[in-house]
RORO-696545 format. One record per residue: x, y, z of N, C-alpha, C in turn. Coordinates in steps of 0.2 Angstrom, whole numbers, plus 5000, padded with zeros to 4 digits. Atoms other than C-alpha are relative to their C-alpha. Last residue first. Example, Ala and Ser with C-alpha at 12.3 -4.5 7.8 and 13.67 -1.06 7.14 Angstrom:
499649944999506849955036499650055003/500449945000506249785039500450065000/
This chain:
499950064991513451165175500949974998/499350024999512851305163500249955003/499449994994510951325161500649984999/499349965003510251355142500449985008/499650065007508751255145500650005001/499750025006508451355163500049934994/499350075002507751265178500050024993/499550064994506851405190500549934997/499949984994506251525177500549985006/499350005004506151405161500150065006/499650055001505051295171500750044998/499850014993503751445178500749964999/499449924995504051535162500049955004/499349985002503351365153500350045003/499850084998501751325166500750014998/499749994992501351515162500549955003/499549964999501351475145500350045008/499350025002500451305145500750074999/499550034996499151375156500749974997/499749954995498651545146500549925005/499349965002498851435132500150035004/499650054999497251305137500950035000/500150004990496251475146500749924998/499849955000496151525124500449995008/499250015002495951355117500450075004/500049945004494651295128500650025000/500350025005494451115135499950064995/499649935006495751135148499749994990/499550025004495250965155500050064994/499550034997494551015173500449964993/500350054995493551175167500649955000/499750055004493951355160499949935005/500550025006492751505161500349915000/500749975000494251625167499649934997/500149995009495851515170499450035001/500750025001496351565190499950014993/500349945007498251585192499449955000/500950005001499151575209499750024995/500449975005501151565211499449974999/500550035001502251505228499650064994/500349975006503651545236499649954995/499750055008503751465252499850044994/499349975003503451575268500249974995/499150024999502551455278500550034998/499849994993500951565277500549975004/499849934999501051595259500149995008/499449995004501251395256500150085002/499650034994499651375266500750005001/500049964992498851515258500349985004/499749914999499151445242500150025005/499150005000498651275245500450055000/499850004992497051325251500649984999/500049964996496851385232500050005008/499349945001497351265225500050055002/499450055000496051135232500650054999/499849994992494651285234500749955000/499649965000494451265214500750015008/500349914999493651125216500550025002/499949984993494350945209500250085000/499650084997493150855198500350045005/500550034994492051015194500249945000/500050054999493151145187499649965004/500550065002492451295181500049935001/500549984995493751415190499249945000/500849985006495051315178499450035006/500650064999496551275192499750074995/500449985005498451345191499349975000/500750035000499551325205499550024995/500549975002501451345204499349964998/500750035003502751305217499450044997/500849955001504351365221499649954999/500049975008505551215228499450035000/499449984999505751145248500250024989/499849985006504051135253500850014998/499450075003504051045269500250024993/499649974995502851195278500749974998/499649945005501751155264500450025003/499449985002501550985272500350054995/499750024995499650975276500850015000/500349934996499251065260500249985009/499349945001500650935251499250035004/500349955003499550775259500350074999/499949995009500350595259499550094997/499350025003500750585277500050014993/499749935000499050695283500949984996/499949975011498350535273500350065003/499449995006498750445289500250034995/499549944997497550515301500649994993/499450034996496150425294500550045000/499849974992494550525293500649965003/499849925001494250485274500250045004/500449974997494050295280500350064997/500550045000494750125275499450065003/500149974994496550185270499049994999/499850014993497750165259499849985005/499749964996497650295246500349925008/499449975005497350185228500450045008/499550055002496150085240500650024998/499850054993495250225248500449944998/499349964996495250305229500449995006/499350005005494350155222500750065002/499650074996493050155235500649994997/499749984996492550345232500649925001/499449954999492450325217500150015005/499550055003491350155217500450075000/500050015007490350225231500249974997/499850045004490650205249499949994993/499750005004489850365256500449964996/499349984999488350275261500550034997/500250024994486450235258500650035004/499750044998486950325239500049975007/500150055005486050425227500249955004/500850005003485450555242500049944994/500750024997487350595246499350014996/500550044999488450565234499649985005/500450015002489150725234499749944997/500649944997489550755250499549994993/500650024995490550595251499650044998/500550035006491550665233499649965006/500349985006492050805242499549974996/500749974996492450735259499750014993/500450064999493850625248499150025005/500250035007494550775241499649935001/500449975000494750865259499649964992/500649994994495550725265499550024998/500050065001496850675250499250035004/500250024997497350865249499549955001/499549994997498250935235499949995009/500250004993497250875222500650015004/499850034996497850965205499849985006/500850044997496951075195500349945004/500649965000498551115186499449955001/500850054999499951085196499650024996/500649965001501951165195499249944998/500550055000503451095205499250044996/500649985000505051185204499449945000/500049934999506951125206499450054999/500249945006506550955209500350075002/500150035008507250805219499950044994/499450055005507750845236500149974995/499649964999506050825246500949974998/499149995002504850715244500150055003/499750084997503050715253500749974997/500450004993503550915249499749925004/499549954995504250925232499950045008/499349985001503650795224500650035004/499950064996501950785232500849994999/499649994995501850925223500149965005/499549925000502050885206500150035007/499250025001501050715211500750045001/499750024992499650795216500649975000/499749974994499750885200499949995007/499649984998499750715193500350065001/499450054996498350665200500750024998/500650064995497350805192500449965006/500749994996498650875182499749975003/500550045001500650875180499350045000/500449984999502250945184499649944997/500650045000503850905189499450025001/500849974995505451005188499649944998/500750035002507350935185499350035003/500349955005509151005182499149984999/500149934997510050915196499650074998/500650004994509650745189499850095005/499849994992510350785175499650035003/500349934997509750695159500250025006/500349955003510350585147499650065004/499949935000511650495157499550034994/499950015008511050325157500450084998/499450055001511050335177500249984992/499549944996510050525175500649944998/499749935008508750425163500750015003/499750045005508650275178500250054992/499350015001508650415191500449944997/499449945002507250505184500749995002/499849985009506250365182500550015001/499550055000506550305202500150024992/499449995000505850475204500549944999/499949945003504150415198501050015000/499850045007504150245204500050064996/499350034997504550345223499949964990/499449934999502950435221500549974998/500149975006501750275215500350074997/499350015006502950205229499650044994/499550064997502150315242500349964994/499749954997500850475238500849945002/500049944999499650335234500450045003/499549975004500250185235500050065000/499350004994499150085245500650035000/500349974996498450025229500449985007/499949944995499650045216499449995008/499249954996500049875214499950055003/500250034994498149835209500650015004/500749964997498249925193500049985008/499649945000499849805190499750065003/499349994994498949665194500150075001/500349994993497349725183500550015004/500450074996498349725167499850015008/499550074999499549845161499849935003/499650035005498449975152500649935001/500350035005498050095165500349984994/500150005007499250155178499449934998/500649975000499250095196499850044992/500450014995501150085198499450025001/500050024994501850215187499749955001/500850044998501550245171500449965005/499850054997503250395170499249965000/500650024995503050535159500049915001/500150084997504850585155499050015003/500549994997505250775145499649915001/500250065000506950805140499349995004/500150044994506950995140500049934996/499350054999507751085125499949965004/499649944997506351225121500549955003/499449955006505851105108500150055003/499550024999505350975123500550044991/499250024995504551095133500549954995/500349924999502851125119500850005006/499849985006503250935115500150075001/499350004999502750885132500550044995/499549984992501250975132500649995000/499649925000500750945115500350035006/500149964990501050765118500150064999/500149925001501150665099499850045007/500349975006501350475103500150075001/499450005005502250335114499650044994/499550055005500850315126500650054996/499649955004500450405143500049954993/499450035002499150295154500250044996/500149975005497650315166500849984997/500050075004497250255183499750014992/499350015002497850395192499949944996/500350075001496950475183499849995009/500750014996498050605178499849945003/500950015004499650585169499650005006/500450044996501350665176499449994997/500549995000502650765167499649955000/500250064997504450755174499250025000/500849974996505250905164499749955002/500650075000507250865163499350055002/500549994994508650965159499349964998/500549955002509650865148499950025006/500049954994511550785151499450045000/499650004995511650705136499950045004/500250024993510350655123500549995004/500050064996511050765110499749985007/499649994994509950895103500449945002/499249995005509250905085500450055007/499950015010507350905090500850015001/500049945005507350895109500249994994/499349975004506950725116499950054997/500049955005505150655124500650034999/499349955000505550495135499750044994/499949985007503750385138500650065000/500249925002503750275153500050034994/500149985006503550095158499950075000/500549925003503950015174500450024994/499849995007504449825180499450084999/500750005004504249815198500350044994/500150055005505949775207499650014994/500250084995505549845225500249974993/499550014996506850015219499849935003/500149994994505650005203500649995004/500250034994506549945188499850075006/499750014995506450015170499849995005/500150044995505850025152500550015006/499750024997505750175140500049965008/500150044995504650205127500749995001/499950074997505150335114499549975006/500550014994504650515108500449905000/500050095001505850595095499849985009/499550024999505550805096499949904999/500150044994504450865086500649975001/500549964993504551055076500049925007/499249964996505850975063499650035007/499550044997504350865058500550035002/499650035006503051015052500549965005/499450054999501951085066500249954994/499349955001500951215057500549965004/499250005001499751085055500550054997/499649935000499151035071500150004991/500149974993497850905072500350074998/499450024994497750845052499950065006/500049934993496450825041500649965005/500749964999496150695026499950055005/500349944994497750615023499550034999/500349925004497550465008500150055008/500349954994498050295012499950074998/499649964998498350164997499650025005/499550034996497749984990500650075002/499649915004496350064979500849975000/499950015008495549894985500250054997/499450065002496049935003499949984993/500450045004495650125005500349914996/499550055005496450185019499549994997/500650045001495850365026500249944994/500150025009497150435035499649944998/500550065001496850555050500049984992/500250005008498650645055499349955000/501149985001498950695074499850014993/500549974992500550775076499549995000/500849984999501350665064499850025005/500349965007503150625059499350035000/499549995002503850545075500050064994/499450005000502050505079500750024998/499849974996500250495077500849965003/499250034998499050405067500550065004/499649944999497250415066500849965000/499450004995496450275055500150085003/499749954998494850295045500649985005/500050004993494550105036500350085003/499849934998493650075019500250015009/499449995002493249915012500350055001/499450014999492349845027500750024993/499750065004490849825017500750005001/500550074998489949935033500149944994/500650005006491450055031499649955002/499650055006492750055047499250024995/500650035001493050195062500049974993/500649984999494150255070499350004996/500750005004495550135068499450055005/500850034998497150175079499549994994/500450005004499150235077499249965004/500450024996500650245088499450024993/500449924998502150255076499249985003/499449944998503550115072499450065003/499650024996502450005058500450055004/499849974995501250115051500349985004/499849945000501050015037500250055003/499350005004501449855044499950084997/499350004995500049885057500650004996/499749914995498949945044500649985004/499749975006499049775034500150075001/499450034999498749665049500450054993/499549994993497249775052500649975000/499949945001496549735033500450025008/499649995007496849535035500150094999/499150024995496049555053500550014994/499949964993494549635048500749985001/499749955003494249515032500250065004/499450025006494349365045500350074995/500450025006493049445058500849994995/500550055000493649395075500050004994/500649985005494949515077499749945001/500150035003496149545093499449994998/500649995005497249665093499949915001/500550065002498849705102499450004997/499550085003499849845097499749965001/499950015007498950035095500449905000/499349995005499150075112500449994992/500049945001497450065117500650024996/499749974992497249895115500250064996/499349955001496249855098500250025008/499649964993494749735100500850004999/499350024996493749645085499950045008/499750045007492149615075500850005004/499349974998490849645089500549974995/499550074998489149635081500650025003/499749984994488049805079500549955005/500250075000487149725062500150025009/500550025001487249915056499749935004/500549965001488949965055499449965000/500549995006489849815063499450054999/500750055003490949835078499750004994/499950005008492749865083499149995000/500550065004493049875104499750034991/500249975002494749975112499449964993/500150005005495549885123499550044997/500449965002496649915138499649994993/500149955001497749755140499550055000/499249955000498349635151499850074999/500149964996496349605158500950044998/499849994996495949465143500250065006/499449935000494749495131500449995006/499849985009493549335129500550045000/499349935001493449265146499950014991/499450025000491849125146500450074998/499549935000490049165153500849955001/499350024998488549035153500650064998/499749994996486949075153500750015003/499850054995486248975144500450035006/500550054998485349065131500249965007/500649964998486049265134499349915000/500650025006487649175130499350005004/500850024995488749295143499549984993/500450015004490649345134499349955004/500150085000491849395146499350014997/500649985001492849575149499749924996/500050025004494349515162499350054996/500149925003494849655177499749964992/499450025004495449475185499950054994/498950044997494949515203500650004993/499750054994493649635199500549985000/499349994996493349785188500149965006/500050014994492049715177500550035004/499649984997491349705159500150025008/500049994991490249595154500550025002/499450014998489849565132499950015009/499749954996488349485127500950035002/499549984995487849355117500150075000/500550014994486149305107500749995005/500449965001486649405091499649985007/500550025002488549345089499450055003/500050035008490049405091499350004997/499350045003489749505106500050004993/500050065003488149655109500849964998/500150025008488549785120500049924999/499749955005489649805136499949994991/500250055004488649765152500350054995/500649985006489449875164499949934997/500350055003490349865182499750034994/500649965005491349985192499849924996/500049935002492249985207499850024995/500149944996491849865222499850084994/499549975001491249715210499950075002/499749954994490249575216500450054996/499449994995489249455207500250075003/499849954994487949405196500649965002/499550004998487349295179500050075006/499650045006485849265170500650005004/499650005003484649325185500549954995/499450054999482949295188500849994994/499650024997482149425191500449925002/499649954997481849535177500349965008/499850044995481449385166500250055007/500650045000480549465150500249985007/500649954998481949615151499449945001/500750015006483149465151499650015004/500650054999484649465167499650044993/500249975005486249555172499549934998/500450085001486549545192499950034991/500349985007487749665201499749954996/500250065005488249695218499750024993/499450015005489749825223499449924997/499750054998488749855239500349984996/499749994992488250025240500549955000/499449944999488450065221500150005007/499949964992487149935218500750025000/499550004995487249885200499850045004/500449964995485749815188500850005005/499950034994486049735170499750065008/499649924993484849735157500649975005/499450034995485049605140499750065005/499950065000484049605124500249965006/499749994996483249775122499949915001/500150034996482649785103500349995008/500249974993483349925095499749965005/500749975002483249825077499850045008/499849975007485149775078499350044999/499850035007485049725096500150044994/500650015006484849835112500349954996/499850045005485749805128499849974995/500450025006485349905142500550014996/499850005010486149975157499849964997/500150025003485650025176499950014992/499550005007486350095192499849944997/499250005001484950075205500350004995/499649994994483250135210500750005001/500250044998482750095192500350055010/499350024996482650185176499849985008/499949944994481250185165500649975005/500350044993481150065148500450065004/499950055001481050145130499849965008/499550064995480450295133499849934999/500450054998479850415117500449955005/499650054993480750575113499449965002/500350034994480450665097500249975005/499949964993481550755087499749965006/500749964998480550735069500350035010/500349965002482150665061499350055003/499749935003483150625072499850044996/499949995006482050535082500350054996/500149915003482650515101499950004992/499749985006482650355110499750064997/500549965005482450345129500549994991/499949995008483150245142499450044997/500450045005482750325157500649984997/500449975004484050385171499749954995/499750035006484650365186499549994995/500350045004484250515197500249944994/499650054996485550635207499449924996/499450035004485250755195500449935001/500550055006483350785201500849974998/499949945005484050795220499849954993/499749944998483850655233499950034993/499149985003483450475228500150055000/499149944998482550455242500450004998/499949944998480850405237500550055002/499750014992481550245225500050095005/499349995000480550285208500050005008/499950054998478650245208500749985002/500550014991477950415207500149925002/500750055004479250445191499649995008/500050084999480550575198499349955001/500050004994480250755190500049925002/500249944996481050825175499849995007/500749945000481650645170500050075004/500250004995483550615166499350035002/500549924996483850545151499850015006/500249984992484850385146499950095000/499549954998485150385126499849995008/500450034995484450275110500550055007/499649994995484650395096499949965007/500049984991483550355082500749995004/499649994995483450355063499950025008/499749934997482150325052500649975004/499749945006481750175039500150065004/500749995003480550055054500350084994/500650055000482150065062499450014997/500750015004483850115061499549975001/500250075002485150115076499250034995/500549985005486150235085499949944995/500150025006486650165102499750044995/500150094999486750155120499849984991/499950005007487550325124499749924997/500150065002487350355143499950004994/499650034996486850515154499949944997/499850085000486250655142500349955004/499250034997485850815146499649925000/499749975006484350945143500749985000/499549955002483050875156500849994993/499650004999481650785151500550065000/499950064996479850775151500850005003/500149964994479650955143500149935005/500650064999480950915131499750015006/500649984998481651065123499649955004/500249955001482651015110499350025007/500449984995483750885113499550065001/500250044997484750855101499449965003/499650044994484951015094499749925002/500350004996484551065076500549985006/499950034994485551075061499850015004/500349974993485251095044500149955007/499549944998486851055031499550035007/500249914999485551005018500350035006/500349975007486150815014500050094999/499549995005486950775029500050004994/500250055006485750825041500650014995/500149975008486450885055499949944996/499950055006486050825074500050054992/500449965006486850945088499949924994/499850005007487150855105499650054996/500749995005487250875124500249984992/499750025009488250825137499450034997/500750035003488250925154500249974992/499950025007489850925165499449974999/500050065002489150965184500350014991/499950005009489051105194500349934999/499449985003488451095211500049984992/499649944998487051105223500649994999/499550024997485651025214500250045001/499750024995483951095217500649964999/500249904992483651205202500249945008/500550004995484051035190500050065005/500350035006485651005180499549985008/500450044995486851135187499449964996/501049974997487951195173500049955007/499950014994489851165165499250035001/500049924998489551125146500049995007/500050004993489850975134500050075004/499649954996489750945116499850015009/500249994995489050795105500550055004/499249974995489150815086499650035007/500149984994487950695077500350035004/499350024999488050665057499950045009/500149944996486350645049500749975002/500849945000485850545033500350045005/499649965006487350405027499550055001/500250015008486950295041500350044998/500850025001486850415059499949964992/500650015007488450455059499449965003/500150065005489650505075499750004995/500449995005490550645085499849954996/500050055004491150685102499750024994/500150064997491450795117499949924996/500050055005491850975109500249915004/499450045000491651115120499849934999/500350064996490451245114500849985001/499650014994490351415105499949975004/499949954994489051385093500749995003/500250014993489551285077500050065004/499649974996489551325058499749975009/500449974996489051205046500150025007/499649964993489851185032499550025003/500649954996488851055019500550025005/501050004999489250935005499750055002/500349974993491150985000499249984999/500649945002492050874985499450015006/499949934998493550814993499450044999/499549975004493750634987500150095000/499250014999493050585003500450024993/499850035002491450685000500749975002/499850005005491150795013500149964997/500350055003490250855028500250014993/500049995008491051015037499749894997/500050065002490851045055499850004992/500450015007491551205060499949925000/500350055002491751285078499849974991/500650035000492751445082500049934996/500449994995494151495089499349965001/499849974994495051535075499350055003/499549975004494651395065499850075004/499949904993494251265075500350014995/499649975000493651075065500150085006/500149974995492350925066500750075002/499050004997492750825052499750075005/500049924994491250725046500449994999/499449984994492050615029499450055005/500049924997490750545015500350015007/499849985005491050375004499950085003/499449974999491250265020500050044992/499850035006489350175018500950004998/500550094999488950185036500449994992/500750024999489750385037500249914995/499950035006491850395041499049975000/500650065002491850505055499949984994/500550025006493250645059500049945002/500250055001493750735075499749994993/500250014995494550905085499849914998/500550065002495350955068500149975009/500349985005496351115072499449944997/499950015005497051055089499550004994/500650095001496451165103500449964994/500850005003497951285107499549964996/500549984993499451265117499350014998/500450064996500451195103499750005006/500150075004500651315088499849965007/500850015002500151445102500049964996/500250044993502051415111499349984996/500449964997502951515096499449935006/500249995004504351385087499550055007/501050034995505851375094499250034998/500249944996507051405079499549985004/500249965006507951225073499650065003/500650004999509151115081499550084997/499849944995510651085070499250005002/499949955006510450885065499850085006/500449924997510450775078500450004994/499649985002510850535074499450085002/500049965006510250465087500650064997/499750055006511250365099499850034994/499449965000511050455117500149974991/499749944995509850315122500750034997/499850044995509150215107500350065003/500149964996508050335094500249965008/499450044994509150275081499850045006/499749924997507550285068500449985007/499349984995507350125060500450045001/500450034991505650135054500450005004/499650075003506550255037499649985008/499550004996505650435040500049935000/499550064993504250485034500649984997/499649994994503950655025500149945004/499249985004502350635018500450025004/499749934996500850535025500550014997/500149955001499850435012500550055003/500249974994500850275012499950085002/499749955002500450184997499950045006/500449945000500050005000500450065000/
């Protein structure tokens, strides 16, 4: 095949420690190339694969364009001021971009919440509606995506909705209206309508349509007690299969076939298992190493493979699936890549790709053509001299435990003696790969070497390793961090005395956990949105399930008591793993950045940090993003923080420093 992307680069790039070959390094480029939303946000390949969505920003603003694949335009149609949350096909007839907004969802909740919503266009005439228009049953928010699927010659949207007011037979003390679990509903897209499918239940519950919307399968989870039972709408109580799991459970679509299930779980062996809806019976199908990412068939809704997130294992079922995916893999051998969506005759598949040479490229293979074609690109003002060479690199924990991180390198630098940025992933159970990072990238053309560690408790390694961290928090998930930085340092690519550490969410509890439950390791520590106190963030999410739940023990909360430690939000020990607790310990600046709109971790977290830092005497910097929320979902609040975040780093640990 023809490999559409231009400019690559031989696979065997000598991207081994210190061994590449540098050319002179090249002007640093202005910050807003990579601090700002990337230019294509998302394309969709409609049911037949002969027309592209592509959901784009051009300055500032929202476009969704519908086109032929060989370029000839259908229909631009401008979007409001939103934040960009997904986008799919409805067939070859409407294309449906979901966005998200901070709000309260009901006059009696008492906090802000991420709301989804969508727009349907029609992909003929370019007219677009909302989603949701106005329903007086329903509020204006989506919770649950369970299908689009043709029926009787229309299109519908199957969706969890929250009623306006709770049904006269729903459980009386489910508390506030947001706190409700929600219908099913399907939505016509053409006429808009809302019709309920089945109502929701006292407790956490999902549906498992078929090919014609039929509901085949429900399950039912309690959030008190980690049980869960899935069972046939005809049969509500006699369960097909139950058990236990503390922290999250789903039923996940139809399998192979048309009378099994998938059943996903976070228990002992994190497997996801195939449940024959006749018998009852449930064998492993996906094992728990990997993350994966599920394949289905336009229209039939079948499951055809699973791709790990990382672009490298895979396993297909449908024969011509696996033949085409073994044919991408070689083509984009060396560079992290995905399928995003396939043609319903499977001769057409959209890829992203992403790496050494790509900031973010979507190519549209065509196998009987037998080439790839670029169709939109993330950035592109960044050209290949702009990125620096990205690697995996493996090492020991100080207990032995095999850890995985990703090394970013400066363009047309030698890997010796770098300063170092130590930039940490969220989560904490979440994962970095070997791809495109405008974050890091944005530090690693101003010289830095830039390491994000998958600690202990990452996602992606298999349940165990997920299960290492717990107990970990602020303890070895800390320490498999630093142990990176001194397997780089003992390789000599980076020095150690030249290092800052930032992060978000988790990892700016990390960043400062660094330089305060450490100490001795960094030259600055910067946070955005960062937890910086275990206590007060575990009160947080107690308060807000009250009324859905008998007890604070939720599935988030129960997962974080495990990840911390500790079998109670009032346990003394977490003052050992808390920088607001230990600001007095700080022994490097610190900068605090949070989105005013964040509603995962409240403002007040950086901001009690500040004060705590001020009134030790520590230096210390405070910046509020106007408007902006916990994933820097806006491009103008996302620049302000990667330019701040940059001074703070090239302020207290020069590029250019001397030693």
């Amino acid at each position: 095949m023809m490999r559409g992307l231009t400019g690559w680069l031989p696979a065997a790039l000598l991207l081994a420690f210190g061994l590449a070959a540098v050319a002179a390094p090249p002007p640093v480029p202005p910050l807003e190339i990579y601090g700002s939303l990337p230019r294509t946000e998302a394309v969709e390949m409609s049911a037949d694969g002969d027309m592209l969505a592509i959901v784009s920003r051009q300055d500032d603003r929202f476009l969704l364009t519908i086109r032929h694949v060989d370029g000839r335009p259908i229909a631009t149609v401008p979007l409001d001021d939103m934040k960009f949350a997904g986008l799919s096909w409805a067939g070859n007839d409407y294309a449906v971009v979901y966005t998200h907004r901070t709000a309260r969802l009901g006059a009696d909740s008492k906090s802000d919440r991420e709301l989804t919503e969508g727009i349907v266009v029609d992909a003929n005439s370019g007219a677009q509606k909302p989603l949701l228009a106005a329903p007086p049953d329903y509020l204006s928010t989506i919770q649950g995506h369970y299908g689009i699927i043709r029926r009787d010659g229309r299109w519908f949207g199957y969706y969890g909705l929250y009623p306006t007011e709770p049904p006269a037979d729903l459980h009386s003390g489910a508390g506030p209206r947001w706190q409700q679990y929600p219908d099913l509903c399907r939505i016509d897209f053409g006429t808009s309508t809302i019709e309920r499918v089945a109502k929701g239940s006292p407790r956490s519950r999902s549906w498992v349509l078929d090919a014609g919307g039929e509901i085949v399968a429900e399950s039912e989870y309690d959030s008190n007690s980690g049980d869960w039972r899935v069972f046939r709408p005809d049969k509500p109580l006699d369960a097909l299969i139950k058990g236990n799991s503390p922290f999250r459970f789903a039923a996940a679509g139809l399998s192979r076939t048309p009378d099994a299930i998938l059943v996903a779980e976070g228990g002992t062996d994190g497997a996801i298992k195939e449940l024959n809806l006749k018998t009852g019976q449930a064998e492993t199908l996906l094992p728990s190493e990997k993350s994966m990412a599920l394949i289905r068939g336009r229209g039939t809704r079948l499951l055809l493979g699973a791709v790990s997130i990382d672009g490298g294992d895979s396993t297909i079922f449908d024969p011509t699936l696996e033949k085409h995916y073994r044919s991408i893999a070689r083509m984009f051998a060396g560079h992290y890549w995905r399928p995003a969506s396939v043609s319903a005759d499977q001769n057409r598949m959209l890829v992203f790709v992403s790496g050494q040479e790509a900031p973010g490229t979507w190519e549209l293979v065509d196998f009987p053509a037998g080439k790839a074609t670029p169709v939109a690109v993330d950035y592109p003002e960044i050209s290949q001299p702009m990125i620096g060479p990205v690697q995996t690199v493996d090492y020991r924990a100080a207990d032995g435990l095999a850890i995985q991180g990703v090394l970013t390198l400066p363009p047309g630098r030698p890997a010796r003696d770098l300063p170092l940025v130590v930039l940490v992933h969220g989560g904490p159970e979440a994962r970095d790969l070997a791809s495109f990072n405008w974050w890091a990238q944005a530090f690693a053309v101003r010289g830095y070497a830039v390491f994000q560690p998958n600690f202990r408790g990452s996602a992606g390694y298999g349940i165990a390793f997920r299960n290492a961290g717990f107990g970990e928090w602020g303890r070895k998930m800390q320490t498999d961090i630093s142990d990176g930085v001194a397997f780089l340092a003992g390789k000599g690519i980076v020095d150690p005395h030249r290092a800052c550490i930032a992060g978000a969410s988790y990892g700016g509890y990390a960043a400062l956990a660094g330089v305060t439950v450490q100490n001795g390791l960094y030259r600055c520590a910067a946070s955005y949105g960062g937890v910086t106190d275990p206590h007060d963030r575990l009160s947080a999410i107690a308060e807000r399930g009250k009324g859905r739940t008998e007890h604070y023990e939720e599935p988030g909360m129960r997962i974080r008591l495990s990840y911390m430690g500790v079998r109670s939000m009032d346990d003394p020990s977490l003052d050992a793993i808390s920088p607001l607790k230990l600001a007095g310990k700080a022994d490097a600046p610190i900068l605090l950045i949070y989105g005013d709109k964040d509603t995962v971790v409240p403002p007040a977290q950086s901001q009690e940090m500040a004060e705590a830092l001020k009134a030790a005497g520590k230096p210390v910097e405070l910046i509020a993003l106007d408007g902006e929320d916990h994933w820097l979902s806006r491009s103008a609040t996302r620049l302000q923080m990667l330019k701040a975040m940059v001074a703070f780093v090239e302020k207290y640990n020069p590029a250019d420093l001397t030693h």
